[in-house]
N, C-alpha and C positions, 0 to 999 in steps of 0.2 A: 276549229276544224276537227273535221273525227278525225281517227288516226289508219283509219282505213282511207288510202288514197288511191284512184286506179291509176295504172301507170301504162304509160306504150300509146294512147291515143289522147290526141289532141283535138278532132273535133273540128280542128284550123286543118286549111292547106296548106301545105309541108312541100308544097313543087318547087321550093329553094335548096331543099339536102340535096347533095351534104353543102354545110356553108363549110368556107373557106376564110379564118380570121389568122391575122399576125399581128403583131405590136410589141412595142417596149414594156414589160412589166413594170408597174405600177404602184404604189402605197395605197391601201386601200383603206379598209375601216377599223382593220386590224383586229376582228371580230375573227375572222374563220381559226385561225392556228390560235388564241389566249381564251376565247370565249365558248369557241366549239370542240376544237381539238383534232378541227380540219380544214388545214392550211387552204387557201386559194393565192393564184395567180392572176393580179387583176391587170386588165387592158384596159385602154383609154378608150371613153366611148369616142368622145369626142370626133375622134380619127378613125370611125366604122361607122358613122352613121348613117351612108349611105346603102351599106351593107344591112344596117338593122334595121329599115324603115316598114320592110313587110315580112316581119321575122314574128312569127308568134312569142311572148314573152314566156319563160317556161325554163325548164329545165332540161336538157338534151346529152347525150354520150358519145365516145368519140374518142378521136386518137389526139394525141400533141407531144410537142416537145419544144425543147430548150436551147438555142446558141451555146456548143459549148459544155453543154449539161449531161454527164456521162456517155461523151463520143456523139452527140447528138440523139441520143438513142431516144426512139418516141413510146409513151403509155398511154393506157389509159386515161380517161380523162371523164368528168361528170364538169358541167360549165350551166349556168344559172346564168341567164340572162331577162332581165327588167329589172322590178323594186321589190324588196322584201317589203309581204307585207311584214312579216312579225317585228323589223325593226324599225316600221313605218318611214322607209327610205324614201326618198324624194326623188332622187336624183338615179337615173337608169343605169344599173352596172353590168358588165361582164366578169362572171369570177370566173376560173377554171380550177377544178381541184387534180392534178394530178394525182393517181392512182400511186401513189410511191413514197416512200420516207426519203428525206432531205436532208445532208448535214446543215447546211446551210441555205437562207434566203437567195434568190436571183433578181433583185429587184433591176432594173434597167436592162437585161439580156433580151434578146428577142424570143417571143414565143409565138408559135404558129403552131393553128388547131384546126382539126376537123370534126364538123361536128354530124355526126350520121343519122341520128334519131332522137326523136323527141319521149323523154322519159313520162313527166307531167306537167300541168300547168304551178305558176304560183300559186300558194296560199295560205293564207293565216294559220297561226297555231296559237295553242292555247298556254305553253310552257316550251322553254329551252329544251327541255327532255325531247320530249316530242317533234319539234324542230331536229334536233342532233340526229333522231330516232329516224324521221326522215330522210333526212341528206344520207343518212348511214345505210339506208334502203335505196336509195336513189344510185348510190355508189355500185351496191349491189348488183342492183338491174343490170346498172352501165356494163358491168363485168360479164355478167353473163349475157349482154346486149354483141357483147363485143367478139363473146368466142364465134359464130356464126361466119360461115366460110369468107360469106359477099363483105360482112362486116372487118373480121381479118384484113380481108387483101389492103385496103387503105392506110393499115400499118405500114406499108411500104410505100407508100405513093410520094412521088417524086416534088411534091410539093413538100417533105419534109429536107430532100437534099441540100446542103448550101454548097456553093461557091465560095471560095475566100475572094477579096478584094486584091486585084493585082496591082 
């Protein structure tokens, strides 16, 4: 893959944004935080796949947060949904990289994401660098995807709210 990628169109209809994902955090491949040097929060597909069936596979931005996870408070967010090619994945994953450093893992907390826009499609690369060098552009986009007023307001949206259980 060159390392010129365009980003922001998909090419696919998008009349599904923003999606609307929640789940149990997950053990993933353990590739993004030892191998990249950025962490992801994986969902089960398993239990979205009715949500993922007319989702273009790709890379999209967006808000989320965590059960729990400093006061509920939600960020940014860069979420990679299909198969990598670069690690010739088989199996369709949801990662979500929150935009934020972490003392600690949240694996089994609930996470709930929005996701607003489509960054780029998947696709091969030719080195780890390059890969890293992407997702690190892709993070990028997301951020500046996100200052945008329309984009903002969903920081708030009541879809991030919880109830306690009484």
């Amino acid at each position: 893959m060159t390392a010129e990628i365009e980003r922001g169109n998909s090419g696919q209809n998008l009349d599904k944004l923003p999606l609307f994902f929640k789940g149990s955090v997950i053990t993933g491949f353990g590739r993004g935080s030892k191998q990249l040097g950025i962490p992801t929060a994986n969902l089960p597909v398993e239990e979205l796949e009715e949500e993922l069936k007319d989702i273009p596979i790709g890379v999209y931005y967006g808000w989320a947060n965590v059960i729990g996870l400093d006061n509920n408070k939600v960020f940014p967010m860069a979420m990679s949904i299909g198969w990598n090619p670069f690690y010739k994945n088989t199996k369709k994953t949801i990662e979500i990289h929150l935009i934020n450093k972490f003392e600690s893992d949240f694996y089994g907390a609930e996470l709930r994401a929005i996701g607003l826009g489509f960054i780029r499609p998947m696709c091969d690369f030719k080195s780890l660098e390059e890969l890293v060098k992407a997702i690190n552009d892709d993070i990028n986009y997301a951020k500046s995807s996100l200052e945008i007023e329309e984009n903002k307001a969903f920081k708030n949206n009541i879809y991030f709210t919880y109830k306690e259980q009484e």
